[in-house]
mmCIF entry with sequence, helices, sheets and N, C-alpha, C, O atoms, coordinates in Angstrom:
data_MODEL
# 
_entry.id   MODEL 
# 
_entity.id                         1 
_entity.type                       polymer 
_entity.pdbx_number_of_molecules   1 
# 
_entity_poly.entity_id                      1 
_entity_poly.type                           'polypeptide(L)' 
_entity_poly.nstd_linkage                   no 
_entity_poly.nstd_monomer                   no 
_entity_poly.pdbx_seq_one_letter_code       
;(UNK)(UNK)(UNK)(UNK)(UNK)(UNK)(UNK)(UNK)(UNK)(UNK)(UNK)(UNK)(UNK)(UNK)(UNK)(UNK)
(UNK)(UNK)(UNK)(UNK)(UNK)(UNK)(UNK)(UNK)(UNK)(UNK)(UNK)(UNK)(UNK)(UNK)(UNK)(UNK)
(UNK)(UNK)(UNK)(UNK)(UNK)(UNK)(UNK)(UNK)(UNK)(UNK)(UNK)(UNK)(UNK)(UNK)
;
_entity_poly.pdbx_seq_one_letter_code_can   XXXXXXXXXXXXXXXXXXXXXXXXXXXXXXXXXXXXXXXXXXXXXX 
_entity_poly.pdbx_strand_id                 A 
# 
loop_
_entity_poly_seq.entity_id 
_entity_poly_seq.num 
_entity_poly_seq.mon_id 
_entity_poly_seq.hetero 
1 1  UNK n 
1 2  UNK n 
1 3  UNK n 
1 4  UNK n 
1 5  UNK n 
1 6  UNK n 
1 7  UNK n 
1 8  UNK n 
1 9  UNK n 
1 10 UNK n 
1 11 UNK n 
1 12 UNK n 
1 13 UNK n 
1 14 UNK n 
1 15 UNK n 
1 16 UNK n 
1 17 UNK n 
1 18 UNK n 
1 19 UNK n 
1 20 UNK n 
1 21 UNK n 
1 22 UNK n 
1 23 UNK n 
1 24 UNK n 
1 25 UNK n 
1 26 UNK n 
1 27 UNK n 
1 28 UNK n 
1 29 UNK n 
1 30 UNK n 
1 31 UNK n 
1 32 UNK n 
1 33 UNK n 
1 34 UNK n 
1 35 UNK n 
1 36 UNK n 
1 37 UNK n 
1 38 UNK n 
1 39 UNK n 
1 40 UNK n 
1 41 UNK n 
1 42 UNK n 
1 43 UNK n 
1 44 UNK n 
1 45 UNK n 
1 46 UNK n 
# 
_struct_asym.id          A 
_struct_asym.entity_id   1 
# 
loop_
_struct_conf.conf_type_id 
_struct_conf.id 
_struct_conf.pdbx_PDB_helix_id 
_struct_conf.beg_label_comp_id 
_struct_conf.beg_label_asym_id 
_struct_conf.beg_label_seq_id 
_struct_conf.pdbx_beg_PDB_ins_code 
_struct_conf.end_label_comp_id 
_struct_conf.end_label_asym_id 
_struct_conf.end_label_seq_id 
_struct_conf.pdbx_end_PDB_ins_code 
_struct_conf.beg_auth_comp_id 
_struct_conf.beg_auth_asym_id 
_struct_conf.beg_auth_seq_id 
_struct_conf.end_auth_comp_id 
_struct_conf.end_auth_asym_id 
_struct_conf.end_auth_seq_id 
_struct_conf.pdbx_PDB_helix_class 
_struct_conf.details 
_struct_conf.pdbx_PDB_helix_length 
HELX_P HELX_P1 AA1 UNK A 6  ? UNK A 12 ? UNK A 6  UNK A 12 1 ? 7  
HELX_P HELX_P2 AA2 UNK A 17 ? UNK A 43 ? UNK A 17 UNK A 43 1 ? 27 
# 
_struct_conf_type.id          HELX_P 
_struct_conf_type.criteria    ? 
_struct_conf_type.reference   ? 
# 
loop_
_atom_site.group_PDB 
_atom_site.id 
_atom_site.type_symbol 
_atom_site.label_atom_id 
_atom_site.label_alt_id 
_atom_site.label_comp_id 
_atom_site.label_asym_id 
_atom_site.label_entity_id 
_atom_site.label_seq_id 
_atom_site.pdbx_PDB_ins_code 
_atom_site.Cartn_x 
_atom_site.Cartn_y 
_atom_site.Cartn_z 
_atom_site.occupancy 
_atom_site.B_iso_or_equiv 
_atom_site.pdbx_formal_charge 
_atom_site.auth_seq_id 
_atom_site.auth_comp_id 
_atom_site.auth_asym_id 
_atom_site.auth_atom_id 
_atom_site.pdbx_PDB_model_num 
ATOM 1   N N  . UNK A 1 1  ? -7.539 -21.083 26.794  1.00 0.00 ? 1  UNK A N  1 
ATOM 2   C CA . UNK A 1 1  ? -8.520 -21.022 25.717  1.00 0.00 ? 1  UNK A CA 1 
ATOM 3   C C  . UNK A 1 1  ? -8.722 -19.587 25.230  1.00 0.00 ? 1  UNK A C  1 
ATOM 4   O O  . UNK A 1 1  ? -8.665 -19.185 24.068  1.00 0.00 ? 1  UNK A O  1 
ATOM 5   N N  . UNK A 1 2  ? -8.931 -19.003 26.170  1.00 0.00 ? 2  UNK A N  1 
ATOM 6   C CA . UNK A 1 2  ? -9.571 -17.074 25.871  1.00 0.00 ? 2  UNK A CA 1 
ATOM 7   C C  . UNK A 1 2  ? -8.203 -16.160 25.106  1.00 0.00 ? 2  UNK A C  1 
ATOM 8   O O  . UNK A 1 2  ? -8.247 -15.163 24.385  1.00 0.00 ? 2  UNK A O  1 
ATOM 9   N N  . UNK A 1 3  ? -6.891 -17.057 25.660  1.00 0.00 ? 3  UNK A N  1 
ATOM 10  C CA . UNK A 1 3  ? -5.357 -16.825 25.399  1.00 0.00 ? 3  UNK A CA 1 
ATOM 11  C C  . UNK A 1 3  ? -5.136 -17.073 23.499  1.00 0.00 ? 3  UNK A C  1 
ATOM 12  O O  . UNK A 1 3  ? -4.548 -16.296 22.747  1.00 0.00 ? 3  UNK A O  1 
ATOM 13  N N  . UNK A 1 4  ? -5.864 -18.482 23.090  1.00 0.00 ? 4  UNK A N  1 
ATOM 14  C CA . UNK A 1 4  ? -5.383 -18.543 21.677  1.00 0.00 ? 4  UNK A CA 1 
ATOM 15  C C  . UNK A 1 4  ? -6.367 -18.005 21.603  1.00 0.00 ? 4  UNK A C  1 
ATOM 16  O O  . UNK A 1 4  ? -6.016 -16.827 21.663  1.00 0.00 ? 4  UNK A O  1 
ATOM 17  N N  . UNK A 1 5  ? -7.514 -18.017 21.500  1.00 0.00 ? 5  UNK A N  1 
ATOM 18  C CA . UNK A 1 5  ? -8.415 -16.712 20.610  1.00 0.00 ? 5  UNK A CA 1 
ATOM 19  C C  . UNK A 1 5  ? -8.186 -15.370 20.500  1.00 0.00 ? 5  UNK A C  1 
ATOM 20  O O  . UNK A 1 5  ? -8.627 -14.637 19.615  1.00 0.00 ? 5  UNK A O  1 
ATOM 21  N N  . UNK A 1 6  ? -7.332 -14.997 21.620  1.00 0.00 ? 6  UNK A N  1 
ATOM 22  C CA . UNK A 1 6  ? -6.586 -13.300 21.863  1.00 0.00 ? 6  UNK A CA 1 
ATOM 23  C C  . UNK A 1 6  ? -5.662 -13.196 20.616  1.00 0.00 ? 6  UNK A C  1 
ATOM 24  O O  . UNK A 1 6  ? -5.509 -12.245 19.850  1.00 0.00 ? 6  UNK A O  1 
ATOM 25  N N  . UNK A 1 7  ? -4.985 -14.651 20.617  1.00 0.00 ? 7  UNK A N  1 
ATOM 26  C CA . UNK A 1 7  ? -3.677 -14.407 19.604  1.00 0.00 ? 7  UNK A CA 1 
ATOM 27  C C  . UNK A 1 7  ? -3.857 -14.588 18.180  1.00 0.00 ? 7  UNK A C  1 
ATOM 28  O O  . UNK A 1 7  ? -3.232 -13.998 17.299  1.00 0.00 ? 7  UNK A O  1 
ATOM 29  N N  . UNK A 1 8  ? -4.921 -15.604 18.004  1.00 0.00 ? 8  UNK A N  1 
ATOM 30  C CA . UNK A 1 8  ? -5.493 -15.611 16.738  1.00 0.00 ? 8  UNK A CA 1 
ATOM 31  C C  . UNK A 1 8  ? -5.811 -14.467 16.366  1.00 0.00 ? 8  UNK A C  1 
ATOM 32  O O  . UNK A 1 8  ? -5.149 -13.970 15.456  1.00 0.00 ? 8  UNK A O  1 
ATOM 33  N N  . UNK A 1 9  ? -6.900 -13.720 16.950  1.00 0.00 ? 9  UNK A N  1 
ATOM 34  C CA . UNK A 1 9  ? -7.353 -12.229 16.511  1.00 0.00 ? 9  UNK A CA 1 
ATOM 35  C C  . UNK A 1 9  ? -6.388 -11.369 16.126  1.00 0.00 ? 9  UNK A C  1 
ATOM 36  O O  . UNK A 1 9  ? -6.300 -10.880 14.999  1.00 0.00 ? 9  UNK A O  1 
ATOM 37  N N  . UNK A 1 10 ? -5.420 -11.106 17.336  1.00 0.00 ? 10 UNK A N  1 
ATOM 38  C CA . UNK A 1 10 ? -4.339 -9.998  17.320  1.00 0.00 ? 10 UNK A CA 1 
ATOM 39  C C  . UNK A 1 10 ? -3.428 -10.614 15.873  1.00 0.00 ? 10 UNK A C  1 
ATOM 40  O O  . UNK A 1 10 ? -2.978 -9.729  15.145  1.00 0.00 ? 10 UNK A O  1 
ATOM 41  N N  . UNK A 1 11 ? -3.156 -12.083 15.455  1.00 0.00 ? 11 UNK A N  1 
ATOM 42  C CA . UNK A 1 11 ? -2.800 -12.214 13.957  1.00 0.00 ? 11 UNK A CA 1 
ATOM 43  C C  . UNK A 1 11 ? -3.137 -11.965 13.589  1.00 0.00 ? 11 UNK A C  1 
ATOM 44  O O  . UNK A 1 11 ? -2.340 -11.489 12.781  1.00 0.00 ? 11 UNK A O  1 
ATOM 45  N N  . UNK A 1 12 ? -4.540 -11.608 13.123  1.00 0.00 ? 12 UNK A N  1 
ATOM 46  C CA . UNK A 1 12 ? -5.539 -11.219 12.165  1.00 0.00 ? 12 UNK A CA 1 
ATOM 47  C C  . UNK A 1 12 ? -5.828 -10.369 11.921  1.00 0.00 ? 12 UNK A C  1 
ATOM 48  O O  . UNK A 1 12 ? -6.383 -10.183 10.838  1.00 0.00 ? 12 UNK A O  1 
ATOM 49  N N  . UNK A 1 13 ? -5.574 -9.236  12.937  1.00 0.00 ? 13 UNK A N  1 
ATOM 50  C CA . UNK A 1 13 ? -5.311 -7.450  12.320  1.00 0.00 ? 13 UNK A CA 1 
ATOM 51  C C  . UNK A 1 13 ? -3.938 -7.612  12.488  1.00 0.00 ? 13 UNK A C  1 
ATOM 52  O O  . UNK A 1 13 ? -3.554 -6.447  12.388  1.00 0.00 ? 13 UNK A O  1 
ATOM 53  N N  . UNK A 1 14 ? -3.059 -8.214  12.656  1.00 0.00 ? 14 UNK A N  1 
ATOM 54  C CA . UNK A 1 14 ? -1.269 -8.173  12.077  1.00 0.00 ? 14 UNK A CA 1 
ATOM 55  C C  . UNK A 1 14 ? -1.397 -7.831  10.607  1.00 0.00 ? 14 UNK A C  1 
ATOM 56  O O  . UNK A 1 14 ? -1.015 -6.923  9.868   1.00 0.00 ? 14 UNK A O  1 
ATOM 57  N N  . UNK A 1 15 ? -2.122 -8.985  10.497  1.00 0.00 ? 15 UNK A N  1 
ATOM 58  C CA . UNK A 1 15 ? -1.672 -9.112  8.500   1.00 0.00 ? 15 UNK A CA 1 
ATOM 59  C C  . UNK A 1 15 ? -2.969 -8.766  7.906   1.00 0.00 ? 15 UNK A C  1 
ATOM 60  O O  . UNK A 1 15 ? -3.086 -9.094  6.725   1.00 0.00 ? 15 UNK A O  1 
ATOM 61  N N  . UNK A 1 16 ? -3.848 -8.251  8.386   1.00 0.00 ? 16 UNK A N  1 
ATOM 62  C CA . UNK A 1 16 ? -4.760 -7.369  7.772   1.00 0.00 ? 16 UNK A CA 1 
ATOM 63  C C  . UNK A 1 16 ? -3.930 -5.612  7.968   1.00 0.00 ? 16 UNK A C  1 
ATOM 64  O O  . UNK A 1 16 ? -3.899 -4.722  7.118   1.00 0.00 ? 16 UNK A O  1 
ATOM 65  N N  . UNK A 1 17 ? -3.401 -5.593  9.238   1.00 0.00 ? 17 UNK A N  1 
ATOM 66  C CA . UNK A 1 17 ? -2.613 -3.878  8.879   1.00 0.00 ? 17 UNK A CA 1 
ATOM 67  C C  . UNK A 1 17 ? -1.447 -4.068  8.090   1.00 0.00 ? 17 UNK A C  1 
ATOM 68  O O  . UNK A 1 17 ? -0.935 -3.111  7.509   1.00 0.00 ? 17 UNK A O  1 
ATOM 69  N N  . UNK A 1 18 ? -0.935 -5.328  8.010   1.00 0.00 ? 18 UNK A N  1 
ATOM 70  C CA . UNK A 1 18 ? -0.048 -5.144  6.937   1.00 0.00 ? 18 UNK A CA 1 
ATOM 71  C C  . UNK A 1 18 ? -0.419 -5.340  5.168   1.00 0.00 ? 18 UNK A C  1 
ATOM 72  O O  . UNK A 1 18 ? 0.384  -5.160  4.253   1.00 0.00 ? 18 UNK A O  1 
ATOM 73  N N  . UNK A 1 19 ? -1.536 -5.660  5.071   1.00 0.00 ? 19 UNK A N  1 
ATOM 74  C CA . UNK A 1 19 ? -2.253 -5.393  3.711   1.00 0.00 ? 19 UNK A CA 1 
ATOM 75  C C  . UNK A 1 19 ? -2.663 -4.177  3.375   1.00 0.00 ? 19 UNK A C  1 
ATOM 76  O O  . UNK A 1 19 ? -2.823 -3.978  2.171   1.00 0.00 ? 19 UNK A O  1 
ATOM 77  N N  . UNK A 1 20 ? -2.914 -3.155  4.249   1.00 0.00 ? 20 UNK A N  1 
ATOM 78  C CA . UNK A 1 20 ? -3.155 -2.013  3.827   1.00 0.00 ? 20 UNK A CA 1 
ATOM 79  C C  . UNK A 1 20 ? -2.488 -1.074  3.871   1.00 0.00 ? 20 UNK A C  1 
ATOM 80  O O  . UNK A 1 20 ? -2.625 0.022   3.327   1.00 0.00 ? 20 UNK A O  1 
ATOM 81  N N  . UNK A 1 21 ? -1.487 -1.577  4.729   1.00 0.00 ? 21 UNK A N  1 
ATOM 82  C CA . UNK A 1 21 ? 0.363  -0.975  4.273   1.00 0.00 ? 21 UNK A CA 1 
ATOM 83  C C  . UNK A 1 21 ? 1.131  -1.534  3.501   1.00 0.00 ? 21 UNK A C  1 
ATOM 84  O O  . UNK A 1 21 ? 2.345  -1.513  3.704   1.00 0.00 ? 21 UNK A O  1 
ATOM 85  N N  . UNK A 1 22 ? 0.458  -2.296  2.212   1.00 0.00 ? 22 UNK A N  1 
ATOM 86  C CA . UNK A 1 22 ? 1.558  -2.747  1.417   1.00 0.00 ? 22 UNK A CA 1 
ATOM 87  C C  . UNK A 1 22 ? 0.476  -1.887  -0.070  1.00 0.00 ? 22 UNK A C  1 
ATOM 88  O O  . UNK A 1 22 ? 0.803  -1.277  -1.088  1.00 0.00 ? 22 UNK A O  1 
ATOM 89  N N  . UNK A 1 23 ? -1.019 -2.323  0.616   1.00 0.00 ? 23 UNK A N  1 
ATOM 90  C CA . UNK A 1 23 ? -1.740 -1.513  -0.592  1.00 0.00 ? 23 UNK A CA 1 
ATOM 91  C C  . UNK A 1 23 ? -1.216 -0.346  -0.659  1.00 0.00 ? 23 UNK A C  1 
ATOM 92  O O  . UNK A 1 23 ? -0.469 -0.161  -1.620  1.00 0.00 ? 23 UNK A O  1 
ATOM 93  N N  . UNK A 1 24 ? -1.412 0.719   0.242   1.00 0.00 ? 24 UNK A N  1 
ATOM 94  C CA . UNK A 1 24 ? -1.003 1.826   0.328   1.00 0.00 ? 24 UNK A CA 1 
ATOM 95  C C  . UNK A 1 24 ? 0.252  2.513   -0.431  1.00 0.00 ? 24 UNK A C  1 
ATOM 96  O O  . UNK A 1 24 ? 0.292  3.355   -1.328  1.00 0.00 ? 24 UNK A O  1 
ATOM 97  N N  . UNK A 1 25 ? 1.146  1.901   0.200   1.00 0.00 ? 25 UNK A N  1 
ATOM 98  C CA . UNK A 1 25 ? 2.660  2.012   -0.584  1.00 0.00 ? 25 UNK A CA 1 
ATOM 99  C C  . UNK A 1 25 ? 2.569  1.551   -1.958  1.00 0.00 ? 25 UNK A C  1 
ATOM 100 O O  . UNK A 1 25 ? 2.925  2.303   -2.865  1.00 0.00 ? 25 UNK A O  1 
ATOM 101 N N  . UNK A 1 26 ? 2.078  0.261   -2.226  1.00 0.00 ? 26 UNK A N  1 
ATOM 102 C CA . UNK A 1 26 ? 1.792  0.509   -3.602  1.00 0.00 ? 26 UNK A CA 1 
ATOM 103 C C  . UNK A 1 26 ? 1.002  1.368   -4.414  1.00 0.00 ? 26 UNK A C  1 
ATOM 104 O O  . UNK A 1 26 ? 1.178  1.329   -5.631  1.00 0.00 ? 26 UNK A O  1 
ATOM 105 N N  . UNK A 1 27 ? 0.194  2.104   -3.947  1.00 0.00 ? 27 UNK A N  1 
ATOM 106 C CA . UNK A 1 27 ? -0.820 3.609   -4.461  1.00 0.00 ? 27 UNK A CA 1 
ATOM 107 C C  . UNK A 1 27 ? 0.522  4.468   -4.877  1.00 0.00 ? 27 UNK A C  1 
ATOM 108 O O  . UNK A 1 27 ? 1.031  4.810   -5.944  1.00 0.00 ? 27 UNK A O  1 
ATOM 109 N N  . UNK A 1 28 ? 0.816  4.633   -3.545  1.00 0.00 ? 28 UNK A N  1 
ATOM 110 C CA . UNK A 1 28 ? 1.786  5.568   -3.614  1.00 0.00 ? 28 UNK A CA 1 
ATOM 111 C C  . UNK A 1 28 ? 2.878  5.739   -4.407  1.00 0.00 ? 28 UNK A C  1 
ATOM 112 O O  . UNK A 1 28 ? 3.343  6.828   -4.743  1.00 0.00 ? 28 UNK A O  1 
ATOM 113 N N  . UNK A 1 29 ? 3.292  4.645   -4.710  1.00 0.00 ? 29 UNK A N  1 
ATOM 114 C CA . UNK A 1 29 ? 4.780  4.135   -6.192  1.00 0.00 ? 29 UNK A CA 1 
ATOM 115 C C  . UNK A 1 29 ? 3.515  4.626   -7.414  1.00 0.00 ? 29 UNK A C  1 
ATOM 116 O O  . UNK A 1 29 ? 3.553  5.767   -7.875  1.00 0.00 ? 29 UNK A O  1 
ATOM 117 N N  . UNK A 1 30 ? 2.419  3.616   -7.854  1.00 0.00 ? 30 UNK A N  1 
ATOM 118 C CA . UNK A 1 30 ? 1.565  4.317   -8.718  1.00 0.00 ? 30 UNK A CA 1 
ATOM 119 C C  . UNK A 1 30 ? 1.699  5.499   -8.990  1.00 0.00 ? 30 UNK A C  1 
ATOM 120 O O  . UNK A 1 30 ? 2.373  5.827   -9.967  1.00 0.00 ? 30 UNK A O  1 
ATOM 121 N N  . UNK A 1 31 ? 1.276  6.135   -8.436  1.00 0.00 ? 31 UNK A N  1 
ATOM 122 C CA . UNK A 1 31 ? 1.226  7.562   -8.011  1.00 0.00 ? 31 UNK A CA 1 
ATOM 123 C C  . UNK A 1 31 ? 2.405  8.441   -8.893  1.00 0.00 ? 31 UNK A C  1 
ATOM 124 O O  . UNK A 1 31 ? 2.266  9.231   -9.828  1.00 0.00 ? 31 UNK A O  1 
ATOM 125 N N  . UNK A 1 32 ? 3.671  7.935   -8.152  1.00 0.00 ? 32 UNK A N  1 
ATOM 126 C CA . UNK A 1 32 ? 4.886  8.443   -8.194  1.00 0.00 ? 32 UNK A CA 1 
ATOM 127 C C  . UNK A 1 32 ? 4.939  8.260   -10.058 1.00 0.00 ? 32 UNK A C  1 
ATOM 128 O O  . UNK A 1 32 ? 5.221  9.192   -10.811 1.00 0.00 ? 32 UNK A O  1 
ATOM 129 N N  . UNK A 1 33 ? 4.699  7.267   -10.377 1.00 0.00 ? 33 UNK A N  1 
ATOM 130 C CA . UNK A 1 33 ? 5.213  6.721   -11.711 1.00 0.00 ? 33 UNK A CA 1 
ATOM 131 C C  . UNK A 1 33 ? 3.810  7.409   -12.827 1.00 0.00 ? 33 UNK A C  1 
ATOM 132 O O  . UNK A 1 33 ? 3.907  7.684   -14.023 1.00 0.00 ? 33 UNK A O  1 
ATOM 133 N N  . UNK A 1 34 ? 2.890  7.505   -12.156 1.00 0.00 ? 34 UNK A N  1 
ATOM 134 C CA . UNK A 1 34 ? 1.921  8.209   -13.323 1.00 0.00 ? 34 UNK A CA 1 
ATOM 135 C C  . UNK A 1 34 ? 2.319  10.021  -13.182 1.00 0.00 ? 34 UNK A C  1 
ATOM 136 O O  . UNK A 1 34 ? 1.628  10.756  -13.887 1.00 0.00 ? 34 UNK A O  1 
ATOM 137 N N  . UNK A 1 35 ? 3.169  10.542  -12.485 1.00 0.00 ? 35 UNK A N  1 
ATOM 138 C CA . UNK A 1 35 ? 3.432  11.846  -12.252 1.00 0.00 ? 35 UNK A CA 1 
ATOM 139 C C  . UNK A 1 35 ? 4.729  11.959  -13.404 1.00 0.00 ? 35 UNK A C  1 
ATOM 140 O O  . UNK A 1 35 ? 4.883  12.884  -14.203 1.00 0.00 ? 35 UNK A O  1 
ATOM 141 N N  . UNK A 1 36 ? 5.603  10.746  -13.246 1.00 0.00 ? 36 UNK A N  1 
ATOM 142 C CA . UNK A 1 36 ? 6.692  10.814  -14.136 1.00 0.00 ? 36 UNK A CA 1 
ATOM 143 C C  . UNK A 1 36 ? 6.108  10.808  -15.430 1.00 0.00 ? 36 UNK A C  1 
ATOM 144 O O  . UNK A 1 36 ? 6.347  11.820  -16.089 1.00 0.00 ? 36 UNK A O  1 
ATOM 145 N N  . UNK A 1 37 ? 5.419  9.956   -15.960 1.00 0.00 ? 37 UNK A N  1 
ATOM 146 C CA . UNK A 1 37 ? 5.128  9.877   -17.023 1.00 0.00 ? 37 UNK A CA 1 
ATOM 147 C C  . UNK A 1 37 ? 4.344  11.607  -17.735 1.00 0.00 ? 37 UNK A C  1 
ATOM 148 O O  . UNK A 1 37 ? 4.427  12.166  -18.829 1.00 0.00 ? 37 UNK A O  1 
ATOM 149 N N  . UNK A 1 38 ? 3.697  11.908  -16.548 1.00 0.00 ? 38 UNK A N  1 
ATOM 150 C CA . UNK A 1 38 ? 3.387  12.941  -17.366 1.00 0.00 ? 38 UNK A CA 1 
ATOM 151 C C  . UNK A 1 38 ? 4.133  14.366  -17.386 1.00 0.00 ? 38 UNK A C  1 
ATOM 152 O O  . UNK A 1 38 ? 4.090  15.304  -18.181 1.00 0.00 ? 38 UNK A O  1 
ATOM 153 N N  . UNK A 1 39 ? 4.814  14.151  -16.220 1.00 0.00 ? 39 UNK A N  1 
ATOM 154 C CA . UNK A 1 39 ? 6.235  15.264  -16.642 1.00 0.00 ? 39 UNK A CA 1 
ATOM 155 C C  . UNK A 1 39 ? 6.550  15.312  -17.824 1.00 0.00 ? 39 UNK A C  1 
ATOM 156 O O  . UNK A 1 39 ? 6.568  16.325  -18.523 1.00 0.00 ? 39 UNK A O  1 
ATOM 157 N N  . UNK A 1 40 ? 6.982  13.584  -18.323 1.00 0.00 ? 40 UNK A N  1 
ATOM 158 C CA . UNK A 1 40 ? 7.495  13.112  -19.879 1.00 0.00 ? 40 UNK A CA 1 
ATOM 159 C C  . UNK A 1 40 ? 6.821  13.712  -20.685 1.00 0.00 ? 40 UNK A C  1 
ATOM 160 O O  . UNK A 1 40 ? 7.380  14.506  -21.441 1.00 0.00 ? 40 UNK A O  1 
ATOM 161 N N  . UNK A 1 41 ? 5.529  13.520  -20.749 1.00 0.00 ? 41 UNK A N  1 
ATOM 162 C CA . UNK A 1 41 ? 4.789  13.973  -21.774 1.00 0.00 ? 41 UNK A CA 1 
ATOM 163 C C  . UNK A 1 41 ? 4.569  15.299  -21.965 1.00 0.00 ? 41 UNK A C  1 
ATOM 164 O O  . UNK A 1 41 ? 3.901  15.701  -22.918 1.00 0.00 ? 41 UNK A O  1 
ATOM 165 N N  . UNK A 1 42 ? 5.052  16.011  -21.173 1.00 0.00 ? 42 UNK A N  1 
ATOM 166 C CA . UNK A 1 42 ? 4.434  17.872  -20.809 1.00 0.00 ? 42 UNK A CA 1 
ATOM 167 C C  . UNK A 1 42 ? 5.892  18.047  -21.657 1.00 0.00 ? 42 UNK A C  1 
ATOM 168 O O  . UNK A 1 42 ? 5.692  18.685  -22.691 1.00 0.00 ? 42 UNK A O  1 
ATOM 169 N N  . UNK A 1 43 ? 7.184  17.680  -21.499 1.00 0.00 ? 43 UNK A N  1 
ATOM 170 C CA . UNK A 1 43 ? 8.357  18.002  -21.837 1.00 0.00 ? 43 UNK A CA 1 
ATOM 171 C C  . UNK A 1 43 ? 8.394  17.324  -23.978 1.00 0.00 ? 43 UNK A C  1 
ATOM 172 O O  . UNK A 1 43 ? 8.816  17.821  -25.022 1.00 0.00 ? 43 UNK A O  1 
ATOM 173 N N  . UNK A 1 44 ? 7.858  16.326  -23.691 1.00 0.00 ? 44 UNK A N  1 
ATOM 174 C CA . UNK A 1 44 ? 7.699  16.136  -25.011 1.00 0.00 ? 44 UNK A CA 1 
ATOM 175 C C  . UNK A 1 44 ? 6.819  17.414  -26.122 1.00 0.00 ? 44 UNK A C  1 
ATOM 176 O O  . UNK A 1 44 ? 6.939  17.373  -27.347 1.00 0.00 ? 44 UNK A O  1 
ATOM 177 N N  . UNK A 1 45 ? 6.274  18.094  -25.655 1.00 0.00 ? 45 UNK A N  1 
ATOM 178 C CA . UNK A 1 45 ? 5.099  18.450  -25.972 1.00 0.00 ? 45 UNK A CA 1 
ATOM 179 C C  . UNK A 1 45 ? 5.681  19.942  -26.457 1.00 0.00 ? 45 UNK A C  1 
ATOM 180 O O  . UNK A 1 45 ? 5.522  20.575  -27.501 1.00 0.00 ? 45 UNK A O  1 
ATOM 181 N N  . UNK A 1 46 ? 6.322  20.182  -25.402 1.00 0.00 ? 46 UNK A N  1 
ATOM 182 C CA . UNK A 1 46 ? 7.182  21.726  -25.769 1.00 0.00 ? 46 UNK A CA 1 
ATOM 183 C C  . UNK A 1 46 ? 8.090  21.857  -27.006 1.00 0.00 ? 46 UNK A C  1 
ATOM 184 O O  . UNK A 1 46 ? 8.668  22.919  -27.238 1.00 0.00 ? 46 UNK A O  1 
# 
């Protein structure tokens, strides 16, 4: 009994740490792609 409630839980920060490592990485591409864009625009500008 105390065994599936251990494993239930321990699923449950599995795929809760993997939601905030997929949020994350997606910040991070964001990130990457609003930096390009404004390279673009700094180079347009000259």
């Amino acid at each position: 009994m105390i065994t599936d409630i251990f494993m239930i839980l321990l699923l449950l920060i599995c795929f809760g740490s993997m939601k905030l490592l997929a949020d994350w990485c997606e910040k991070q591409v964001g990130t990457a792609k609003e930096r390009k864009k404004e390279k673009y625009y700094h180079m347009e500008e000259k």
